[in-house]
C-alpha positions, 0 to 999 in steps of 0.5 A: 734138430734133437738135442741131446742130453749132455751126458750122452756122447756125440755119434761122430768119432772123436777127432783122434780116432779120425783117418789122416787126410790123404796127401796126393802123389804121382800114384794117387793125384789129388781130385782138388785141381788148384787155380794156378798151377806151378811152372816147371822151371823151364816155364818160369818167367814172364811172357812177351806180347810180341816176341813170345819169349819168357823173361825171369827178370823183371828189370826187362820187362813192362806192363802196359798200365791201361791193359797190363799186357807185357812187353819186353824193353826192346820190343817196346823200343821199337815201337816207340821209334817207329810208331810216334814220328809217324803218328804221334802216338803209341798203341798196345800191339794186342789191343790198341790201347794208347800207351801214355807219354809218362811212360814212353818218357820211362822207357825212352828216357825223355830227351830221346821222347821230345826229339821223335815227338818234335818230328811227329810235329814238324811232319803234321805241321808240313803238311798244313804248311806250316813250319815251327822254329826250333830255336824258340819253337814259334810256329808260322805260315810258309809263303813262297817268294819270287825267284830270284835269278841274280841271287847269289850265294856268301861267297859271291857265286851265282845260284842255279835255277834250281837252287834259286827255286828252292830258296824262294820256296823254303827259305824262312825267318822266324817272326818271332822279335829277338829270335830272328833265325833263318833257316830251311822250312824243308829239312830245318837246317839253320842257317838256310844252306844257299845255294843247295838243295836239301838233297844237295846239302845233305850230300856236301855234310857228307863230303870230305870238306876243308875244315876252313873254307867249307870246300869240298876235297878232292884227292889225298890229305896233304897232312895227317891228323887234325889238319889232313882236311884242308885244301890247297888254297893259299888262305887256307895254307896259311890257316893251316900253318897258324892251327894246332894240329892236335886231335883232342880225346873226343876224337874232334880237332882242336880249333886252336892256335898253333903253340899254345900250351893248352889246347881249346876246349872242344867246339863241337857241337856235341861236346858243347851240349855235354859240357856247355860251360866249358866254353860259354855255349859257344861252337865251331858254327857260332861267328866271332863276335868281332868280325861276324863274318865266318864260325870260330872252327873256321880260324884258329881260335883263343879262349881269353881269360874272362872266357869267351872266344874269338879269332887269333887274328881278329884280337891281334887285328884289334889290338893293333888298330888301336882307337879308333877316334883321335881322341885315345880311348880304351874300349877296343882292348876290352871282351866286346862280350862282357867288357873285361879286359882281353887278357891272354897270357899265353900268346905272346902276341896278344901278351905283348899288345896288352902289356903296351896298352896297360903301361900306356893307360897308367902313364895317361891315368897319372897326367889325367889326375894331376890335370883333374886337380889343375882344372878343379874337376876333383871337386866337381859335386858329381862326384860326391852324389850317390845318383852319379855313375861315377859317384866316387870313382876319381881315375875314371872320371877324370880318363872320361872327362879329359882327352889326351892324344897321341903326338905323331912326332914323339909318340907319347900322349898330350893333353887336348881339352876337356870333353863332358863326360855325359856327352860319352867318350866314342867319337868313332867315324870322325876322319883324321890324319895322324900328322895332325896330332903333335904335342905342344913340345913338339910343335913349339919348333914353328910357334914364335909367339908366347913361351913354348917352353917351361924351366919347371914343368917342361913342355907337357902342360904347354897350351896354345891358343887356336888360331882362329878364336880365343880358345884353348887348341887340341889340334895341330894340322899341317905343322903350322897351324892350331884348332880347337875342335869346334874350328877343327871340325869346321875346317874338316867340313871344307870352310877352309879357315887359314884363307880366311883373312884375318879381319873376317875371323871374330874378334876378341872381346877384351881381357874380361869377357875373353875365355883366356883371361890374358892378353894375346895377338888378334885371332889369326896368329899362332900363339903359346899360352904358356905352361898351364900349371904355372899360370894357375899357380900365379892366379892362386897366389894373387887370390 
C-alpha cells in the first residue's frame, strides 16, 4: 500500500462534501430488507397455537417453557380438563412436548390440578384393581366378598339381588389403623351407600328427598322455604314443627332449632370447607357424637358455647337423664367432645336443666367440704404433692373422693361414704331402684335404735350402721333396711341377706378392733350412729 506524504490530501472527498444518504420511501423503497418487519396494526398481537386468534394482551396468553409455542388460556384450559384425568399427563398440541405440572398448577390453580390428577389416579388405579382411600390416601387390593342374600340396609329392609352383589364386590374398609373408612371402591362415595347401586345412588342424590329421613318425595311441598322438603311421616312432622324454618344467605337451609335468636352456622359441605372454624369442621353428614346414630342436618341442631354441635334432643335427652349411677356425678352435663360445660343460654330448655344442675352442684360442693374437714380428707399429703393430679385442688378432691346420693322421698342429696378417688367416680351399668336411696332423715321414721335426730346440726350428718356388718351404710332399700356397698352389692347378686339369720351374719369384734369404735346391738338389727359431727367433736374434745 503507498503512503502518502503527510502534506498531500487524500483522494476521497471530504466527509462535507459527501451525498447524504437516501432514505427509502413509497416511491424509492430501500434495497436493505429488514429482519422483522413491523405489523400493520391490524396484525399486532400474539398468535394462539390452536385457535389462531392474535392476543394484544399478554395476561392472556402462555408460553409453553419446553417448546415456547403460545396458547391462549382458554384453550389451555381445555386441554388441561380433558387430557390429565385421562392420561395424567399434558402435551403441546404442535409438538407433544409435556407441559410440566408447576405449570398446570399456574394455570389451573392447584386445587383445580390435585382433584383431575386424583382422578387420573383412581382410574390407573381401578383398572389394576386397586382403590386409594381419600381420607388419609392409602392404597389397598380390592377383594370381592361372598354375597350376602340376608343382608339388609340401616333402616332394617332386605337388599336386592342386585344390591347385595354389588356390596360384596365394591364395599371397602380402609386398613389403614385410625382411619377405618368405609366407602364405595367403585364410584368412592363414603359411607358405602347400602342398599344401592352406584347408578342407583347417583339417581337418589338427584331426587327431591326429605331433608330428615332421606326419603325420597313425591308429589307437592306441603311448606314453602327451608322445610318444603320433608315428607308426611309423623317423626319427620315433628321434626319439621321443632326446626327453623329459614333459608340462610348461602342459599342452603338452616339446620337449627325453631326460636332461636341466631340461626347455626351452615353445615353444608361447601360452606364448611370455606370457612371450617365456623363450626369446628363439622357438616350435615357428620353424626352426633352423642347418639351416633343419624347426621346433625338430620335433627334440629344447637351450637353450644364451647363450640361444638349436637342434637336438640339429644342435649336435652341428656340433661334430663341425669347420672347415670346411684352415686351423683356430673360427667353427663359436660361437651362429650372437650369436656366443658353444656352451656346454651338461648334455649330455655337446655338454660333451665343446667341452671338446676349448677345450684345442685354448689349445694353438694358446700356438704362435700365441710364433711372433707370432718373426715380429715383436707389434710391428706396428696394434696400438697406437685405429682398429684389434684395437687391443690380441695373442692374437686373432696367432689371425687366423697359420694353423695339423691333421697327419693325428699329430693335433696346425702351424704353415702367414702369412695377412693384413684378407683375413679364412674360406677355406670350398676342397677338400682331410685326408692332405695333415702336420706338419713327421711329414714329415721322406721329406725328405733340410736339417735335419728340431732338438736344441733339436724338430720344431715346422721349415720347409720348396715345392718349386716360394723360398717357405716350408704344404702337404704325397702324402707327397712341399711347396706353398705359391699353387702348392697351382694344383695344385688341374689344372696338375699335379710334371710340370713342372725347368728350366721359376722359377729363384732369388740369396741377396740370394731370399725365403728362405739358399742352397738349385734349385727342384724338397724341402728343410728348418730349425727357424725357430734360424735367427732366429743373424741376431739376427749383428745
Amino acid at each position: 500500500i503507498e503512503k502518502l506524504p503527510p502534506d498531500k490530501p487524500h483522494p476521497e472527498k471530504p466527509l462535507l462534501e459527501r451525498p447524504p444518504p437516501q432514505i427509502p420511501s413509497p416511491e424509492r423503497p430501500s434495497p436493505i430488507k429488514p429482519v422483522f418487519e413491523i405489523p400493520r396494526e391490524e396484525e399486532k398481537g400474539v398468535l394462539c397455537e390452536l385457535c389462531k386468534k392474535c392476543f394484544i394482551d399478554l395476561k392472556n396468553i402462555f408460553y409453553i417453557d419446553a417448546c415456547l409455542h403460545t396458547y391462549c388460556l382458554g384453550c389451555l384450559k381445555l386441554i388441561i380438563i380433558k387430557e390429565l384425568p385421562e392420561r395424567g399427563d399434558v402435551q403441546c398440541a404442535k409438538c407433544k412436548m409435556s407441559i410440566t405440572q408447576i405449570e398446570l398448577k399456574f394455570i389451573i390453580g392447584p386445587e383445580t390440578f390435585q382433584k383431575l390428577y386424583d382422578k387420573f389416579w383412581d382410574t390407573y388405579l381401578k383398572a389394576m384393581n386397586i382403590i386409594r382411600c381419600k381420607a388419609c390416601g392409602e392404597q389397598f387390593t380390592l377383594v370381592q366378598g361372598s354375597i350376602d342374600i340376608g343382608a339388609k340396609d340401616e333402616k332394617g329392609v332386605a337388599l336386592t339381588a342386585k344390591s347385595a352383589e354389588h356390596l360384596s364386590k365394591y364395599r371397602a374398609r380402609c386398613p389403614k389403623e385410625g382411619c377405618n373408612k368405609i366407602f364405595c371402591g367403585n364410584c368412592g362415595a363414603e359411607p358405602y351407600h347400602v342398599g344401592y347401586t352406584c347408578e342407583e345412588y347417583k339417581a337418589f342424590l338427584s331426587s327431591r328427598r326429605c331433608r330428615f329421613c332421606k326419603e325420597e318425595i313425591k308429589g307437592e311441598a306441603a311448606k314453602p322455604g327451608a322445610l318444603s322438603n320433608v315428607c308426611s311421616k309423623e317423626e319427620c312432622k315433628v321434626l319439621m314443627d321443632k326446626a327453623c324454618p329459614k333459608t340462610l344467605p348461602c342459599g342452603h337451609f338452616c339446620c337449627g332449632y325453631r326460636g332461636e335468636s341466631k340461626c347455626l352456622p351452615c353445615l353444608h359441605e361447601d360452606c364448611v370447607a370455606k370457612n371450617p372454624k365456623l363450626t369446628n369442621g363439622q357438616k350435615t353428614d357428620d353424626y352426633c357424637s352423642i347418639c351416633f346414630t343419624t347426621g346433625l342436618g338430620d335433627s334440629p341442631s344447637i351450637l353450644l358455647q364451647c363450640g361444638h354441635i349436637f342434637h336438640v334432643d339429644c342435649i336435652v335427652s341428656k340433661l334430663k337423664k341425669r347420672w347415670p349411677s346411684p352415686r351423683i356425678t356430673f360427667g353427663f352435663s359436660e361437651c362429650s367432645q372437650c369436656k366443658k360445660p353444656i352451656l346454651a343460654p338461648d334455649h330455655p330448655v337446655i338454660a333451665e336443666e343446667t341452671k338446676i344442675l349448677s345450684e345442685l352442684h354448689k349445694e353438694i360442693l358446700a356438704k362435700a367440704v365441710e364433711r372433707m374437714k370432718y373426715e380429715g380428707l383436707d389434710k391428706d399429703p396428696r394434696l400438697k404433692d406437685p405429682k398429684f393430679e389434684l395437687y391443690g385442688k380441695h373442692d374437686e378432691f373432696a367432689m371425687r373422693t366423697l359420694c353423695f346420693y339423691m333421697c327419693f322421698k325428699c329430693k335433696k342429696p346425702y351424704f353415702g361414704g367414702l369412695k377412693d378417688c384413684r378407683r375413679g367416680m364412674d360406677e355406670g351399668g350398676q342397677e338400682f331402684k331410685e326408692q332405695d336411696l333415702v336420706c338419713g332423715g327421711c329414714s329415721s321414721a322406721n329406725i328405733k335404735g340410736g339417735i335419728t335426730n340431732c338438736k344441733k346440726h339436724g338430720k344431715d350428718f346422721i349415720d347409720y350402721k348396715c345392718r349386716f356388718c360394723c360398717a357405716v351404710a350408704q344404702w337404704f332399700c325397702f324402707s327397712t333396711t341399711h347396706f353398705c356397698e359391699p353387702c348392697h352389692a351382694r344383695q344385688c347378686n341374689g344372696e338375699n341377706l335379710p334371710n340370713i339369720p342372725k347368728d350366721k351374719l359376722p359377729a363384732c369384734k369388740g369396741l377396740e378392733q370394731c370399725p365403728l369404735k362405739i358399742k352397738h346391738p349385734a349385727n342384724g338389727e338397724e341402728y343410728s350412729l348418730g349425727c357424725a359431727l357430734c360424735r367427732e367433736y366429743a373424741v376431739d374434745k376427749k383428745k
